[in-house]
DRENRO-232979 format. One record per atom (N, C-alpha, C): residue number from 1; residue in three letters; atom name; x, y, z. Coordinates in Angstrom, 1 decimal, padded with zeros to 4 digits. Example, Ala and Ser with C-alpha at 12.3 -4.5 7.8 and 13.67 -1.06 7.14 Angstrom:
# DRENRO-232979
<i:1&aa:ALA&at:N&x:013.2&y:-005.7&z:007.8>;
<i:1&aa:ALA&at:CA&x:012.3&y:-004.5&z:007.8>;
<i:1&aa:ALA&at:C&x:013.2&y:-003.3&z:007.8>;
<i:2&aa:SER&at:N&x:012.8&y:-002.2&z:007.1>;
<i:2&aa:SER&at:CA&x:013.7&y:-001.1&z:007.1>;
<i:2&aa:SER&at:C&x:012.9&y:000.0&z:007.9>;
END
This chain:
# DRENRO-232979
<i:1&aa:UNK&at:N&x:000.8&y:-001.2&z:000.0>;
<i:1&aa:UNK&at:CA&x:000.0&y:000.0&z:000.0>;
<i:1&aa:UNK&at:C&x:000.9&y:001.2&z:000.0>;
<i:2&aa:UNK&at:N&x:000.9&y:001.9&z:-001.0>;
<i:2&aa:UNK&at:CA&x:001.2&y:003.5&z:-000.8>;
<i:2&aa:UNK&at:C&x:001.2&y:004.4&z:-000.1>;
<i:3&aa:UNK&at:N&x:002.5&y:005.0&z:000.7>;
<i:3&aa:UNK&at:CA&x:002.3&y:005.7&z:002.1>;
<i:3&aa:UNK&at:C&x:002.0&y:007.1&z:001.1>;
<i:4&aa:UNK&at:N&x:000.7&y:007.8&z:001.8>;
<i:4&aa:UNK&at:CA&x:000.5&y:008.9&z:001.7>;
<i:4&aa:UNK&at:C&x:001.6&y:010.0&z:002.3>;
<i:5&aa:UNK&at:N&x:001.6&y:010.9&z:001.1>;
<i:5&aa:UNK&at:CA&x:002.8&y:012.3&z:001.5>;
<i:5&aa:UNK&at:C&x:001.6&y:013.2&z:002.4>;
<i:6&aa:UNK&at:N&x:002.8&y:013.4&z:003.5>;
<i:6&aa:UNK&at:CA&x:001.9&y:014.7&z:004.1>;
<i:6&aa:UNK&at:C&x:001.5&y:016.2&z:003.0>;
<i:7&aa:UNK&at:N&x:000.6&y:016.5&z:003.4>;
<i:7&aa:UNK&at:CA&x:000.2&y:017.8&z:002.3>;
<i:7&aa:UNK&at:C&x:001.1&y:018.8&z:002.4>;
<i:8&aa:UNK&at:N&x:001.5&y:019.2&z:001.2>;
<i:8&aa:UNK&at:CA&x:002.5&y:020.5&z:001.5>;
<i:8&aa:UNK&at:C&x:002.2&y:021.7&z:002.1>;
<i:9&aa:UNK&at:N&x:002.5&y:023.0&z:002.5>;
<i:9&aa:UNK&at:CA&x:002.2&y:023.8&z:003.0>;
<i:9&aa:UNK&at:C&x:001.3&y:024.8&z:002.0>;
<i:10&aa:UNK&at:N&x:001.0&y:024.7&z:000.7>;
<i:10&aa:UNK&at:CA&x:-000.2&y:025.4&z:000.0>;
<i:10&aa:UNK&at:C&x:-001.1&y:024.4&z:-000.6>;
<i:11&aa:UNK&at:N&x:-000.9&y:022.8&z:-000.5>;
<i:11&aa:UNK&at:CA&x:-002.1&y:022.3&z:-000.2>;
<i:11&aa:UNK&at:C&x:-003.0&y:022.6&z:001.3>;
<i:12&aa:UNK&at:N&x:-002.1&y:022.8&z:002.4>;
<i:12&aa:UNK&at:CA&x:-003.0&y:023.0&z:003.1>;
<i:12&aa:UNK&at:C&x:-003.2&y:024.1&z:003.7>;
<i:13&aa:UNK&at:N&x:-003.0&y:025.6&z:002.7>;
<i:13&aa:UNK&at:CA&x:-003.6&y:026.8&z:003.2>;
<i:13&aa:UNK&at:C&x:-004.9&y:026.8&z:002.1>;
<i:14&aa:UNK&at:N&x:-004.8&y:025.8&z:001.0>;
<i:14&aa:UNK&at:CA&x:-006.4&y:025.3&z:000.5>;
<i:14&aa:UNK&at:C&x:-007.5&y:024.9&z:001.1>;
<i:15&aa:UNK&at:N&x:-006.6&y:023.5&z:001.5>;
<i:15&aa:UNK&at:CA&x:-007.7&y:023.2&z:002.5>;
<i:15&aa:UNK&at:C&x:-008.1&y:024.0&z:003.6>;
<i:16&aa:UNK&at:N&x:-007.2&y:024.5&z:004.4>;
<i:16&aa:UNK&at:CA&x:-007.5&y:025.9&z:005.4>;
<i:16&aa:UNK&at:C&x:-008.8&y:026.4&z:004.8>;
<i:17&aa:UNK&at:N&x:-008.2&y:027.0&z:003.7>;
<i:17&aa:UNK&at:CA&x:-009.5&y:028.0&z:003.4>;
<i:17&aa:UNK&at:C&x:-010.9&y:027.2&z:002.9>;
<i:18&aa:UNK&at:N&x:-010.9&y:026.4&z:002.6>;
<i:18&aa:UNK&at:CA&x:-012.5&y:025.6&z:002.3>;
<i:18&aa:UNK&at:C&x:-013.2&y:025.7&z:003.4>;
<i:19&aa:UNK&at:N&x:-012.0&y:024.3&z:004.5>;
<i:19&aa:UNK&at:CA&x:-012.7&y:024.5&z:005.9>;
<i:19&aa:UNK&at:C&x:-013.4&y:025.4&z:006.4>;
<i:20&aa:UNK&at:N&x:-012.8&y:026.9&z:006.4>;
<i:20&aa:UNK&at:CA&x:-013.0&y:028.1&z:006.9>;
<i:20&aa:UNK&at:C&x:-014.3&y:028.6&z:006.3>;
<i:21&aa:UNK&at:N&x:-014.5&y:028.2&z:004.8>;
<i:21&aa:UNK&at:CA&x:-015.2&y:028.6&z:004.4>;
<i:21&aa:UNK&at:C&x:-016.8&y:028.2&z:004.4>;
<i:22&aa:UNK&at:N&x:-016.7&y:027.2&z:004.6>;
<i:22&aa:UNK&at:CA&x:-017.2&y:025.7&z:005.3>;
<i:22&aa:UNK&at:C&x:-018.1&y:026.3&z:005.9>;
<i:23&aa:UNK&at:N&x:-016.7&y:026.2&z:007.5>;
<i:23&aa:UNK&at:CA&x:-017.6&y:026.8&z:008.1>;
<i:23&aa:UNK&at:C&x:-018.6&y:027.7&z:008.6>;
<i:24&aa:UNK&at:N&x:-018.6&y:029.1&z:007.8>;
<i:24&aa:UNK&at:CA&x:-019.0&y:030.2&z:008.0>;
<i:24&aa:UNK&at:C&x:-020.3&y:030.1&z:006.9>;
<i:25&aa:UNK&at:N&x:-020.1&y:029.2&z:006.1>;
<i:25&aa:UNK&at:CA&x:-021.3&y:029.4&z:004.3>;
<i:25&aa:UNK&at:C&x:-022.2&y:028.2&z:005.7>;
<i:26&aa:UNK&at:N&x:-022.1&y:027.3&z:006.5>;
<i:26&aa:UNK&at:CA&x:-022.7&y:026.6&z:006.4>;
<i:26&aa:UNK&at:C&x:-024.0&y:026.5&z:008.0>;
<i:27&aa:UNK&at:N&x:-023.8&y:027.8&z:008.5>;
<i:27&aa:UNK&at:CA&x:-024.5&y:028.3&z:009.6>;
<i:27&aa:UNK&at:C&x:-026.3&y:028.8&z:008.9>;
<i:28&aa:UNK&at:N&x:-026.3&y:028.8&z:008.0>;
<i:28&aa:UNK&at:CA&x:-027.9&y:028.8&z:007.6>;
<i:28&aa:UNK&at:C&x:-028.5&y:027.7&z:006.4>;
<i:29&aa:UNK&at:N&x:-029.3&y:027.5&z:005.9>;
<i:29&aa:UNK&at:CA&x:-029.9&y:026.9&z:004.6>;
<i:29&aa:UNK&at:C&x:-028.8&y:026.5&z:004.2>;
<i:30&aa:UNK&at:N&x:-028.4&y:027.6&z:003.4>;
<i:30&aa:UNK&at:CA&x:-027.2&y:027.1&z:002.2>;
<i:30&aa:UNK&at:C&x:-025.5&y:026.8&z:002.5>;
<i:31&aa:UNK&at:N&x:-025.4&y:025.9&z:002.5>;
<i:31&aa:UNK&at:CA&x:-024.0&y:025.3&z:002.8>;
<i:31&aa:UNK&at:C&x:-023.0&y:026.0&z:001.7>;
<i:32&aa:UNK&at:N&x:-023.7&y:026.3&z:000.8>;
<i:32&aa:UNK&at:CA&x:-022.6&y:026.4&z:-000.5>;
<i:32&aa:UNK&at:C&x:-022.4&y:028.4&z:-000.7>;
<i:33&aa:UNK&at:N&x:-022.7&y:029.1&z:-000.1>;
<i:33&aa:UNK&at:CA&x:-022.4&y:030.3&z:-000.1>;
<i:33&aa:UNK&at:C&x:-022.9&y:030.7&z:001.2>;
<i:34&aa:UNK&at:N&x:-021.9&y:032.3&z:001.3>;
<i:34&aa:UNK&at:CA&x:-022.1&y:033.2&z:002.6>;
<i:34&aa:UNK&at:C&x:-023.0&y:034.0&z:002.5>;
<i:35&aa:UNK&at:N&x:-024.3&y:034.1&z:003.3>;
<i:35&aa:UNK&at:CA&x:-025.0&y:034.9&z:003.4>;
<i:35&aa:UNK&at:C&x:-024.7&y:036.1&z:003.9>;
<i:36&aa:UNK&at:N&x:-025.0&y:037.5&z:003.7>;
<i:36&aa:UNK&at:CA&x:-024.6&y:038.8&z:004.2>;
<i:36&aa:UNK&at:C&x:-024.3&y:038.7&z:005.9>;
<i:37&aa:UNK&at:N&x:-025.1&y:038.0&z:006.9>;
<i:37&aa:UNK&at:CA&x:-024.8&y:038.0&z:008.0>;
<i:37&aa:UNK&at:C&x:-023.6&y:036.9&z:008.2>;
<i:38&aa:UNK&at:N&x:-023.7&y:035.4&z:007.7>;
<i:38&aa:UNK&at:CA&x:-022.4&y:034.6&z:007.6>;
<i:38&aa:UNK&at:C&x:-021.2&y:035.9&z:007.1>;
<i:39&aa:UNK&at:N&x:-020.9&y:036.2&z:006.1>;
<i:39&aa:UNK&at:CA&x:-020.4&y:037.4&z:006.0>;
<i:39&aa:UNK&at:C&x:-019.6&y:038.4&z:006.5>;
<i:40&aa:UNK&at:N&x:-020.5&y:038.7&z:007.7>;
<i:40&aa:UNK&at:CA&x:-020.3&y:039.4&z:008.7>;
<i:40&aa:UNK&at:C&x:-019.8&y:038.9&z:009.8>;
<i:41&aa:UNK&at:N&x:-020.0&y:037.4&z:010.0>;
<i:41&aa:UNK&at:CA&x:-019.8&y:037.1&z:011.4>;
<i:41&aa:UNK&at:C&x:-018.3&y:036.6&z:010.7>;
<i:42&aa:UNK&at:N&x:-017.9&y:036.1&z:009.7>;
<i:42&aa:UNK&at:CA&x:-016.9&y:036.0&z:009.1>;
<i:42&aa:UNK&at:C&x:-015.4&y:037.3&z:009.2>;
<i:43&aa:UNK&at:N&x:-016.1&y:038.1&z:008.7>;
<i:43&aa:UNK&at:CA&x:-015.5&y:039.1&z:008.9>;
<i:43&aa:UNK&at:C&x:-014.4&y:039.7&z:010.5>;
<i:44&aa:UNK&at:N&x:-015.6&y:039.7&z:011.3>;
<i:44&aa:UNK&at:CA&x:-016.0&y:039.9&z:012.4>;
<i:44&aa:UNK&at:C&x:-014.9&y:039.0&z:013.3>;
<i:45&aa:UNK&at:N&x:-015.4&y:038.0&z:012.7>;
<i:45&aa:UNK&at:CA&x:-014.0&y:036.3&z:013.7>;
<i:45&aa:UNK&at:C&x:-013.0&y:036.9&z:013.3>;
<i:46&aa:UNK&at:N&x:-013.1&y:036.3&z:011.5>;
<i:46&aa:UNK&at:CA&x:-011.3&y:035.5&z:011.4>;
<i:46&aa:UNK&at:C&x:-010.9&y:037.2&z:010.8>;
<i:47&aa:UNK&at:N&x:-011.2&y:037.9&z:010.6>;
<i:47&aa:UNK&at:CA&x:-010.8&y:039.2&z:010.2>;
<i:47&aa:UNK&at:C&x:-010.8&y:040.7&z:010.9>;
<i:48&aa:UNK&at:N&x:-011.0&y:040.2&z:012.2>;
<i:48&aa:UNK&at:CA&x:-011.5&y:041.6&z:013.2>;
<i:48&aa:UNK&at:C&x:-010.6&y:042.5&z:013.3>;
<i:49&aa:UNK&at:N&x:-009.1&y:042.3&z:012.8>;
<i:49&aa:UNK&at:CA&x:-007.9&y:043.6&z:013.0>;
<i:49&aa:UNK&at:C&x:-008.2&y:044.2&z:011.9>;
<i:50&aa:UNK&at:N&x:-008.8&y:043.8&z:011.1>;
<i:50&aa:UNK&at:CA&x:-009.0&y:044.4&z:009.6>;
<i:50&aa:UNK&at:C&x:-010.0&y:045.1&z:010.1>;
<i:51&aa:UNK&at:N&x:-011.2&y:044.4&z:010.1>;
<i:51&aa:UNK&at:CA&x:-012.8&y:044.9&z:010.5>;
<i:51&aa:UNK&at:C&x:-012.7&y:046.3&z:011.9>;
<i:52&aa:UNK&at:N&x:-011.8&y:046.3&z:012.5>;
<i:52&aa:UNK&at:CA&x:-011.8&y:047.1&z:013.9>;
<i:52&aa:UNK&at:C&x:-011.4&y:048.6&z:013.1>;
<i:53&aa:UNK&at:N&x:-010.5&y:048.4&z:012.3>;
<i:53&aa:UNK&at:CA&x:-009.8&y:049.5&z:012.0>;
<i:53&aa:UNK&at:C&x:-010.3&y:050.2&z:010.8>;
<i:54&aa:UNK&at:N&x:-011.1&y:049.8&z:010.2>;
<i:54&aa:UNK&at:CA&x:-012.4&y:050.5&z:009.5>;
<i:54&aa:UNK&at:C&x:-013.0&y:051.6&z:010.0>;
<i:55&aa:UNK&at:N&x:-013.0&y:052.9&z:010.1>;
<i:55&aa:UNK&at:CA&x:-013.2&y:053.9&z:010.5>;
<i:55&aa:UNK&at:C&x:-014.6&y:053.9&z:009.8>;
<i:56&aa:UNK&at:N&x:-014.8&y:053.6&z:008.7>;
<i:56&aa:UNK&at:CA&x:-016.4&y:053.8&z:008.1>;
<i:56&aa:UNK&at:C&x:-017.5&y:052.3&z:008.6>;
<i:57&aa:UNK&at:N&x:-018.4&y:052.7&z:008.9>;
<i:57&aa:UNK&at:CA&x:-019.1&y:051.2&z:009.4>;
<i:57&aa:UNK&at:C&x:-020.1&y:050.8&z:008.6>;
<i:58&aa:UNK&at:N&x:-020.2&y:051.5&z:007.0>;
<i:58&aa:UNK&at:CA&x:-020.5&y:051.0&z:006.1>;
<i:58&aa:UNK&at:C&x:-019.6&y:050.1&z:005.5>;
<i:59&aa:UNK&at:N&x:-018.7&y:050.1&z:005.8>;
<i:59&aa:UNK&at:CA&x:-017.6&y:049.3&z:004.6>;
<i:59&aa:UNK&at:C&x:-017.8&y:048.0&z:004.2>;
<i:60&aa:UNK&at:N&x:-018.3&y:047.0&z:005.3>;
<i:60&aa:UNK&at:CA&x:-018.5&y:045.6&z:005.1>;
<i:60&aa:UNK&at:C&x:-019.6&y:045.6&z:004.2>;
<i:61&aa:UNK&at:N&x:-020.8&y:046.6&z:004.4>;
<i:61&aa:UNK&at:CA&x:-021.9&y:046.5&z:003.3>;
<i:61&aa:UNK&at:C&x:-021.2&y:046.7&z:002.1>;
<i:62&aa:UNK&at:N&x:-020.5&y:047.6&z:001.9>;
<i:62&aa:UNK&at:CA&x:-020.0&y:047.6&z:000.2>;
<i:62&aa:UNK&at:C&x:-018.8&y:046.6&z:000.0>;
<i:63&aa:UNK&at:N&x:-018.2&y:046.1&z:001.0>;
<i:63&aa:UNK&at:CA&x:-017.4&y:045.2&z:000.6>;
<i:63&aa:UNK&at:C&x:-018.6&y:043.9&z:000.0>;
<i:64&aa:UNK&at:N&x:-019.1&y:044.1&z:000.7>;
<i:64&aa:UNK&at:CA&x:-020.0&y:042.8&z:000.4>;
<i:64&aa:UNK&at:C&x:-020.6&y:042.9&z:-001.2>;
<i:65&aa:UNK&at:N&x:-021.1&y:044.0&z:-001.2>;
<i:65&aa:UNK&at:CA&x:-021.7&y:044.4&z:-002.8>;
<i:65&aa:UNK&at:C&x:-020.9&y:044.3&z:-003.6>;
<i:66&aa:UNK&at:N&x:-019.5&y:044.4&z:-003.5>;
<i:66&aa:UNK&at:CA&x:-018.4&y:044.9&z:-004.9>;
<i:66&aa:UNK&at:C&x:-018.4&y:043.3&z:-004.5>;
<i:67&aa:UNK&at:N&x:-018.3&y:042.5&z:-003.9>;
<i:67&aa:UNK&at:CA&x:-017.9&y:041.5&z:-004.0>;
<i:67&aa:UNK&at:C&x:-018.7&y:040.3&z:-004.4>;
<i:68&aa:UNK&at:N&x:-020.1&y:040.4&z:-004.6>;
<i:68&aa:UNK&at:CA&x:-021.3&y:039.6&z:-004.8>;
<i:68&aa:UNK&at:C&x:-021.4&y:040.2&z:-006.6>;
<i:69&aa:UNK&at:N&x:-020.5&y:039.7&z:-007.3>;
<i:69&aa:UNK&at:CA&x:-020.2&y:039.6&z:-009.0>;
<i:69&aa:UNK&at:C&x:-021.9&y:039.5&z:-009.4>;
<i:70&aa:UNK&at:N&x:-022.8&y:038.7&z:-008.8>;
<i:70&aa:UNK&at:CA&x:-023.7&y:038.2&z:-009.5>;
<i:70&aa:UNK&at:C&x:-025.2&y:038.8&z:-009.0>;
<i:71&aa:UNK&at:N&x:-024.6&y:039.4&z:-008.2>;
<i:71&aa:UNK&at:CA&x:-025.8&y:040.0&z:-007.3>;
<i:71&aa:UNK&at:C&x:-026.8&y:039.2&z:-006.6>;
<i:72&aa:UNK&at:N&x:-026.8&y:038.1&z:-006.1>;
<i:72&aa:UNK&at:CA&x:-027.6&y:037.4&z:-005.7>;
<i:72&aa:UNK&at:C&x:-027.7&y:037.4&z:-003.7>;
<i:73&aa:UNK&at:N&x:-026.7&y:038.3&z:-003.7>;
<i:73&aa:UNK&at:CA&x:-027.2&y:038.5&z:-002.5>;
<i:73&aa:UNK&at:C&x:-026.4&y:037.5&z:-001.3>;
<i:74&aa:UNK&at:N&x:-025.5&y:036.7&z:-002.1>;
<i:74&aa:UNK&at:CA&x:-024.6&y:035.3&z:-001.2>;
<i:74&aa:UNK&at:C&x:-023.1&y:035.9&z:-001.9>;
<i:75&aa:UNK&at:N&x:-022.5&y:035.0&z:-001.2>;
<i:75&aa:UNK&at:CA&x:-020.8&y:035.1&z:-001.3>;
<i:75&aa:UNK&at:C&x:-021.1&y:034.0&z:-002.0>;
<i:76&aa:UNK&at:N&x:-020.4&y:032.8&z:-003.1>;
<i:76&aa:UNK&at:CA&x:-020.3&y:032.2&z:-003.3>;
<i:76&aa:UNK&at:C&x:-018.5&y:031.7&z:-003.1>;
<i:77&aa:UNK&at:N&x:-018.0&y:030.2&z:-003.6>;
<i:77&aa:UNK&at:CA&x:-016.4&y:030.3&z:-002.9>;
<i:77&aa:UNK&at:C&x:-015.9&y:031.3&z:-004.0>;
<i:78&aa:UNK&at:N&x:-015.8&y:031.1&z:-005.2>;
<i:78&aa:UNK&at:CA&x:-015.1&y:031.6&z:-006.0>;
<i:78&aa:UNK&at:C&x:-014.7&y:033.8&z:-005.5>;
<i:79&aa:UNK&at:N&x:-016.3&y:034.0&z:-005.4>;
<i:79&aa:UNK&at:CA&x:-016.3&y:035.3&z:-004.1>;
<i:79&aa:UNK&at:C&x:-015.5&y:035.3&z:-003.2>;
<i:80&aa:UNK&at:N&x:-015.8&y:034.3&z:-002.4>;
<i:80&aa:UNK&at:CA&x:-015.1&y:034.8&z:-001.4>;
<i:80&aa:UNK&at:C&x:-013.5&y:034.4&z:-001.6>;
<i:81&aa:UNK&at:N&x:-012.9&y:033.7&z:-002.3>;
<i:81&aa:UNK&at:CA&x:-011.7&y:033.8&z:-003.1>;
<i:81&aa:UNK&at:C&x:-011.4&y:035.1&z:-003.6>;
<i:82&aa:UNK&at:N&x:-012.2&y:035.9&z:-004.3>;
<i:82&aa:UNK&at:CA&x:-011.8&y:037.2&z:-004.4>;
<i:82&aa:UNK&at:C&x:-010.7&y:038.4&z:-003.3>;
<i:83&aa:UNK&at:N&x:-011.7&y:037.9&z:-002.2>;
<i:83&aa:UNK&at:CA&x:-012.0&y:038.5&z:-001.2>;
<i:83&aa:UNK&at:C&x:-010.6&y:038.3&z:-000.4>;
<i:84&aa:UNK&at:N&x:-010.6&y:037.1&z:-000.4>;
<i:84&aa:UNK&at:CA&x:-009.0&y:036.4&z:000.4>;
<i:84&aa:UNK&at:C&x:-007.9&y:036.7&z:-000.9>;
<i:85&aa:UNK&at:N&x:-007.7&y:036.9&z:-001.8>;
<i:85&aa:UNK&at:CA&x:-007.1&y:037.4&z:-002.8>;
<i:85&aa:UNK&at:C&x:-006.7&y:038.7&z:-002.9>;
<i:86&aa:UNK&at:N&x:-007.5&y:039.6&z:-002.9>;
<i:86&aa:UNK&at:CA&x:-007.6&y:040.8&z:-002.6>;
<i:86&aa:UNK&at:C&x:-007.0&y:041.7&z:-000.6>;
<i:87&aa:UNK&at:N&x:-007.2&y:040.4&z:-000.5>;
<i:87&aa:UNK&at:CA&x:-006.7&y:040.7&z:000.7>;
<i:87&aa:UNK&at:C&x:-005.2&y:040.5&z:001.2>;
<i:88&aa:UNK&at:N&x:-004.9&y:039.6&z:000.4>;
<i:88&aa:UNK&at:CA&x:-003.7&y:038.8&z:000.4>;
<i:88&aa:UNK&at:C&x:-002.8&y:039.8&z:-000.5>;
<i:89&aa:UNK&at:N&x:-003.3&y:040.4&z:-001.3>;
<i:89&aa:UNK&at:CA&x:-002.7&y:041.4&z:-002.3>;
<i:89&aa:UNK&at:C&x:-002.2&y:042.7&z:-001.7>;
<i:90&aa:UNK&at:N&x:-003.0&y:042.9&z:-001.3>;
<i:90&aa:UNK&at:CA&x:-002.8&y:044.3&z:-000.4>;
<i:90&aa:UNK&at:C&x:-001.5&y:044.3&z:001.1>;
<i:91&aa:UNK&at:N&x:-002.2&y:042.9&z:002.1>;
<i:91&aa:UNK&at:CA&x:-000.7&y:042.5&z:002.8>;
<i:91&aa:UNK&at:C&x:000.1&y:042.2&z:002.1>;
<i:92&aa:UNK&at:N&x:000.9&y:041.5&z:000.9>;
<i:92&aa:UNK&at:CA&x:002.1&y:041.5&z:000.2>;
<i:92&aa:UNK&at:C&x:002.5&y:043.1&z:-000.1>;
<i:93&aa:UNK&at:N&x:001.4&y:043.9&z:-000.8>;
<i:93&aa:UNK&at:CA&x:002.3&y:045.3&z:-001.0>;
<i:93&aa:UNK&at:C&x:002.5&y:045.8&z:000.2>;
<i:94&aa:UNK&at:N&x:002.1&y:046.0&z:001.1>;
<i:94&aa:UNK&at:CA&x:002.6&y:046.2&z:002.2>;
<i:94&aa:UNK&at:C&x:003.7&y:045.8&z:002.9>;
<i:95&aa:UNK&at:N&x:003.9&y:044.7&z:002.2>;
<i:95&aa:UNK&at:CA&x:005.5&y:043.7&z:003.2>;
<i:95&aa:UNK&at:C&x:006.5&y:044.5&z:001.9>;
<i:96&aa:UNK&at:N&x:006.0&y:044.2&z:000.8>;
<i:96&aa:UNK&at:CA&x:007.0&y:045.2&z:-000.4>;
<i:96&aa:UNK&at:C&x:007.6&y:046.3&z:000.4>;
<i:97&aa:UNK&at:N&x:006.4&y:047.4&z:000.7>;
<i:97&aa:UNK&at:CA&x:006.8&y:048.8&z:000.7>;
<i:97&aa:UNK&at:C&x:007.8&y:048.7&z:001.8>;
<i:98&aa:UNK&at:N&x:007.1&y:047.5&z:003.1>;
<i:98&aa:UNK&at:CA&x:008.4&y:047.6&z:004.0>;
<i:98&aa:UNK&at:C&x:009.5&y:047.7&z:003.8>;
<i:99&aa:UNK&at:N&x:010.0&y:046.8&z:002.9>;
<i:99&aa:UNK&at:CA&x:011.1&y:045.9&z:002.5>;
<i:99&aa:UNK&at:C&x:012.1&y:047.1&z:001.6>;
<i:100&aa:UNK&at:N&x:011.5&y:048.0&z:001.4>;
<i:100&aa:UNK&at:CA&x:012.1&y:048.8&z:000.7>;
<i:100&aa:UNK&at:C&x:013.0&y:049.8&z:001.5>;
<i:101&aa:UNK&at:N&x:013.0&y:050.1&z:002.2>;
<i:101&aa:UNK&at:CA&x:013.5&y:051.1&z:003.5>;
<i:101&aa:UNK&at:C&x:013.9&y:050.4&z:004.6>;
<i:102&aa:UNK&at:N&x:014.4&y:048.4&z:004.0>;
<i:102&aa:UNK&at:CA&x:015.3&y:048.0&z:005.1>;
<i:102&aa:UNK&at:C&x:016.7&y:048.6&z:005.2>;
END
């Protein structure tokens, strides 16, 4: 029998994120997308240094809107992929700009 390889370190910041996403799409009806309050409570958990420092307390409403491609009113993953994309984008230019003025 074939010993399974442990998962590499970006197979399992994938799986991380399903889980994650999992868990948050899967608190109402629909297991397969984030409803505006999943969303929020999402936000709220795994993103609150982000979410705290929002000075506007509309933001998560429009984050939500620029982020719902189809308008339906849910996150779907591919969405909320965006979302951790975009987010991931922004902390890398940031470690850039650091890195510039070592």
């Amino acid at each position: 029998k074939a010993k399974m390889s442990s998962p590499t370190e970006t197979e399992r910041c994938i799986e991380s994120l399903i889980a994650v996403f999992q868990r948050y799409a899967g608190k109402d009806s629909n297991s397969f997308t984030l409803s505006k309050t999943e969303f929020l409570t999402f936000m709220n958990t795994e993103l609150a240094a982000f979410t705290k420092n929002q000075k506007d307390p509309g933001v998560l409403d429009r984050m939500m809107k620029k982020l719902d491609l189809n308008s339906d009113g849910q996150l779907d993953f591919q969405e909320f992929l965006n979302l951790i994309g975009g987010l991931a984008l922004a902390c890398h230019d940031t470690f850039k700009r650091s890195q510039k003025f070592v």
